[in-house]
MIDOSE-1310 file (N, C-alpha, C; in nm, 2 decimals, decimal comma, always signed):
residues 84
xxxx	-2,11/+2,24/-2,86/-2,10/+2,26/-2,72/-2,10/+2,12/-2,65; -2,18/+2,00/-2,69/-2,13/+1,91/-2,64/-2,10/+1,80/-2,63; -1,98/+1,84/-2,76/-1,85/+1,78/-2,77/-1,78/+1,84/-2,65; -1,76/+2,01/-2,64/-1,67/+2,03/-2,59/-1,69/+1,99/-2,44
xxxx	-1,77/+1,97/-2,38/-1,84/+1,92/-2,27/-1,79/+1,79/-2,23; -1,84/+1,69/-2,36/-1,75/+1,59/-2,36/-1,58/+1,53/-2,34; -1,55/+1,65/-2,40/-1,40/+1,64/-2,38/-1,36/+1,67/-2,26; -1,39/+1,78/-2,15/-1,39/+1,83/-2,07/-1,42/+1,72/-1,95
xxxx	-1,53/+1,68/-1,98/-1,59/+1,53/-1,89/-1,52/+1,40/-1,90; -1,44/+1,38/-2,00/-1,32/+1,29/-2,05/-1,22/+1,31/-1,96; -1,16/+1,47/-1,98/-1,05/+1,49/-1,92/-1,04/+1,48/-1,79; -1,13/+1,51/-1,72/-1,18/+1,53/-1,56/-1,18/+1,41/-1,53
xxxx	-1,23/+1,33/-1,59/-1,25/+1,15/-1,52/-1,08/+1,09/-1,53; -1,01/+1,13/-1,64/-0,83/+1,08/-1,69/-0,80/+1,13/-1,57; -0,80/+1,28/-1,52/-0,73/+1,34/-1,41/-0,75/+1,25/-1,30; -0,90/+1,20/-1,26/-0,94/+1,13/-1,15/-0,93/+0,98/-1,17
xxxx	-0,87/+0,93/-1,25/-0,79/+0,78/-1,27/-0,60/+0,80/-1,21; -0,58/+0,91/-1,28/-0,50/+0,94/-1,29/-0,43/+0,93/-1,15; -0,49/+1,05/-1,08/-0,48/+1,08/-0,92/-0,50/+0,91/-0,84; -0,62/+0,86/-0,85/-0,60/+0,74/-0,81/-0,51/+0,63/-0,83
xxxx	-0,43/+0,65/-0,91/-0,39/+0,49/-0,98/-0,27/+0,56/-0,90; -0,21/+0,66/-0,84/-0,09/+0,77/-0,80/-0,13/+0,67/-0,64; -0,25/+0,71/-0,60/-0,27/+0,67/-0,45/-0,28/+0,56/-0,46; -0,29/+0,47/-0,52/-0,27/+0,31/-0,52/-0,11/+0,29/-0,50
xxxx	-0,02/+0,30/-0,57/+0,07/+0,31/-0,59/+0,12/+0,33/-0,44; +0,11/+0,48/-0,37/+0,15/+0,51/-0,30/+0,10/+0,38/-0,15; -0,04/+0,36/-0,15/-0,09/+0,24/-0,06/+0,01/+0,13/-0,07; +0,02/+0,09/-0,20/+0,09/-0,06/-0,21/+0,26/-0,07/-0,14
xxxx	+0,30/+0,09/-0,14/+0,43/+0,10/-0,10/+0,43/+0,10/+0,06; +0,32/+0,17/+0,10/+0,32/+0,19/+0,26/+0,24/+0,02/+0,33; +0,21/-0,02/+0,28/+0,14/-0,19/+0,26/+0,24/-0,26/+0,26; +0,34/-0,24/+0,18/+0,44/-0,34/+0,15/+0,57/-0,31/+0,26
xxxx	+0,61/-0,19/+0,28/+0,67/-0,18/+0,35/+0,63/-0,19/+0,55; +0,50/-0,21/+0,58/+0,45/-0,23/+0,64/+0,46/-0,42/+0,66; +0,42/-0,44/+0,58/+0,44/-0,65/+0,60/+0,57/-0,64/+0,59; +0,67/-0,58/+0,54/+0,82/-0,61/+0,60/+0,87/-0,62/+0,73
xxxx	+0,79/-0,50/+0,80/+0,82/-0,42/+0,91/+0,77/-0,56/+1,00; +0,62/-0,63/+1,02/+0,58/-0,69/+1,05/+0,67/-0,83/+1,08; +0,73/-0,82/+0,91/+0,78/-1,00/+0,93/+0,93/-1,00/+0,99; +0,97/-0,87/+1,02/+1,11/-0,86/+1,08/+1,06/-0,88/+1,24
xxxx	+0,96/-0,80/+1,32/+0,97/-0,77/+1,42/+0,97/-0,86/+1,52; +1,09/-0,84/+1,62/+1,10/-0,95/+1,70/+0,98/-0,94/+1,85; +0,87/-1,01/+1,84/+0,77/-0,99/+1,92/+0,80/-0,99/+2,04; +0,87/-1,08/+2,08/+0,93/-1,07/+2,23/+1,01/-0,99/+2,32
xxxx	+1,00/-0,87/+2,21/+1,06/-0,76/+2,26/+1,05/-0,65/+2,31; +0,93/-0,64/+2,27/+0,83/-0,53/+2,23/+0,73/-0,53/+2,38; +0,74/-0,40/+2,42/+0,66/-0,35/+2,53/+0,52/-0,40/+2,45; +0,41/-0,39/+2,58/+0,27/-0,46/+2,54/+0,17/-0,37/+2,45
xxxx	+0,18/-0,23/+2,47/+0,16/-0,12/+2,36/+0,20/-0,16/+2,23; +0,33/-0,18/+2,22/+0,39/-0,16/+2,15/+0,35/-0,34/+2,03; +0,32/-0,40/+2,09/+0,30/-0,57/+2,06/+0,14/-0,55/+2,01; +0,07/-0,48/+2,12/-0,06/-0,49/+2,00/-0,14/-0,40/+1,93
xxxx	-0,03/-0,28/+1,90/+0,00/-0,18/+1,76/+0,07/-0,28/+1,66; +0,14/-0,38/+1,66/+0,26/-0,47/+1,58/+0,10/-0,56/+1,52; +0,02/-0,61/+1,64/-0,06/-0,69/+1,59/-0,23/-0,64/+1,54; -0,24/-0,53/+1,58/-0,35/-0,46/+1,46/-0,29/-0,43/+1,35
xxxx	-0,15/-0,42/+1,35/-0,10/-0,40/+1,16/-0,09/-0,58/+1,15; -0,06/-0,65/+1,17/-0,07/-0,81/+1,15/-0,18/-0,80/+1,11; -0,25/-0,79/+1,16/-0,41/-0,87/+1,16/-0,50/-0,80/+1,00; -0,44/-0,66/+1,00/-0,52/-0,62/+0,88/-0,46/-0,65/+0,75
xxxx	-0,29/-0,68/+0,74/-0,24/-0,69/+0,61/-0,29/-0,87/+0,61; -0,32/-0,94/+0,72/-0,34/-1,08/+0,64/-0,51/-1,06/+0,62; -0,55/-0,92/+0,65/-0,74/-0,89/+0,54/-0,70/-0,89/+0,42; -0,58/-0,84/+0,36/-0,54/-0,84/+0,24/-0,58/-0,94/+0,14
xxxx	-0,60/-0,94/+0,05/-0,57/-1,05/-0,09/-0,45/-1,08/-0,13; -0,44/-1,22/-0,14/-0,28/-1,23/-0,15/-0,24/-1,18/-0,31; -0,30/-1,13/-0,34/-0,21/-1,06/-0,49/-0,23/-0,98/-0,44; -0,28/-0,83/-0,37/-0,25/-0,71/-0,34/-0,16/-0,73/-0,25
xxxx	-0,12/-0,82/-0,12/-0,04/-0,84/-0,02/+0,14/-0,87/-0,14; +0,09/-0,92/-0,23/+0,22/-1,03/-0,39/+0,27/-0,86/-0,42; +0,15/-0,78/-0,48/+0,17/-0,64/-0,51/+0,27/-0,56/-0,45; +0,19/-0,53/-0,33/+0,31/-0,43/-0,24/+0,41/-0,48/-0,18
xxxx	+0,45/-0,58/-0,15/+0,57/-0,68/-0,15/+0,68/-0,61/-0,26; +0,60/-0,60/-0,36/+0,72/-0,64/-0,50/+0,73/-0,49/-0,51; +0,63/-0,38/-0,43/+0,65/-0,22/-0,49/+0,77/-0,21/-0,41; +0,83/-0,26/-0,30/+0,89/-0,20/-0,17/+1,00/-0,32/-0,22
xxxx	+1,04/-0,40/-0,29/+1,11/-0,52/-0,26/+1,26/-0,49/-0,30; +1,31/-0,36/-0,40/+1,41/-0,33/-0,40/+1,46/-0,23/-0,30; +1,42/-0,19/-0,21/+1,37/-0,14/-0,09/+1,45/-0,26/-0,02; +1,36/-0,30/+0,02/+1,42/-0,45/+0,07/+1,55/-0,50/+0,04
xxxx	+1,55/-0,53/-0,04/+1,68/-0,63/-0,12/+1,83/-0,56/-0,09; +1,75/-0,43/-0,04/+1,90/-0,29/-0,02/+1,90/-0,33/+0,10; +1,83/-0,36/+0,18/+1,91/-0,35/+0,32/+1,96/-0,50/+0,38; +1,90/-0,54/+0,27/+1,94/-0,73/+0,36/+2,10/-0,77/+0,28
């Protein structure tokens, strides 16, 4: 019984790596596509709403680490590379 317990407890932790390593993935794409968004926008354009919405997303992707900021760059970069 606990083996089978074991395995069960195994499986359930795989599922919950699993599911996470899914939402990382999905973070590093909306991250990456977000510092795109950022390093295109022309600031001087932008109603004042609108400029410091642009700069609370600024301000939190440079909280980033630059290998997680290197990361979602490179998840979104063929993304990228299509429209330029």
């Amino acid at each position: 019984m606990l083996n089978t317990q074991n395995h069960q407890e195994v499986a359930m932790l795989r599922d919950e790596v699993e599911m996470l390593m899914r939402e990382r993935d999905t973070l590093l794409r909306v991250t990456g596509a977000a510092a795109a968004f950022v390093a295109e926008i022309d600031s001087a354009s932008l109603a004042t709403e609108t400029l410091q919405a642009a700069e609370m997303l600024a301000e939190s992707l440079n909280h980033l680490s630059e290998d997680t900021l290197r990361e979602s760059l490179e998840a979104v970069k063929a993304h990228i590379d299509a429209l330029a």
